[in-house]
C-alpha positions as CSV (number, residue, x, y, z in Angstrom):
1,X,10.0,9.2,95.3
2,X,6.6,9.8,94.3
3,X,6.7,13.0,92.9
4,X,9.8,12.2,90.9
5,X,8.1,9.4,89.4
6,X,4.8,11.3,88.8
7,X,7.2,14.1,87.4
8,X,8.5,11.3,84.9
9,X,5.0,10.1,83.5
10,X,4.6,7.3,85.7
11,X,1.1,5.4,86.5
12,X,0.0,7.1,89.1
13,X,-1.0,4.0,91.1
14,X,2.2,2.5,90.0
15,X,4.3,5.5,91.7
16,X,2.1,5.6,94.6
17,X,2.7,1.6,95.1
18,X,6.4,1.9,94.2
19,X,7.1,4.7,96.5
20,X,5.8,2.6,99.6
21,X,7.7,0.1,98.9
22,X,11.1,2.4,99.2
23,X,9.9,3.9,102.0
24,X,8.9,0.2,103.6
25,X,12.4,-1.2,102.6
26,X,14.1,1.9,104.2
27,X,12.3,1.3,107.3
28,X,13.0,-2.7,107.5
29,X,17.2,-2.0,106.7
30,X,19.6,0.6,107.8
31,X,17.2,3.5,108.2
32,X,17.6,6.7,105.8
33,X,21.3,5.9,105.4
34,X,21.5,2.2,104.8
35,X,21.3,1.1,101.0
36,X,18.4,-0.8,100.0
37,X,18.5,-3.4,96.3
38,X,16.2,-2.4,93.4
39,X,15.6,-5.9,93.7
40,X,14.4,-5.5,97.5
41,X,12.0,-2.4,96.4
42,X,10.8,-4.5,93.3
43,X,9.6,-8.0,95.5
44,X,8.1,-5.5,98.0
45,X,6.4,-3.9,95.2
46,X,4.9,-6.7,93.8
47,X,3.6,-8.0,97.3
48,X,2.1,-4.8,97.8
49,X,0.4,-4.7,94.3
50,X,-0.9,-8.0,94.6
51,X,-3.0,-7.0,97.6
52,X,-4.7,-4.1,95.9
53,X,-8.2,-4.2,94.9
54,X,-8.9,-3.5,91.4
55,X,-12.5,-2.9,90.7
């Protein structure tokens, strides 16, 4: 996920928070062949970026 994302121009912190977030929704659900929600990576997402420190 990451490098795709980095391959598409992406913020590097942004791909780097987004692609945790997949790989933390995959883990929580079905494992690698369950189907996970955009909207499931996005909240995760967004609590993970919220806990980032941004000096």
């Amino acid at each position: 996920m990451i490098t795709h994302m980095l391959s598409s121009g992406e913020d590097p912190l942004w791909s780097f928070i987004y692609s945790n977030a997949t790989a933390v929704a995959k883990t929580m659900g079905d494992g690698p062949y369950g189907t996970i929600s955009r909207a499931q990576i996005n909240e995760i997402a967004d609590v993970l970026a919220s806990r980032i420190i941004k000096s």
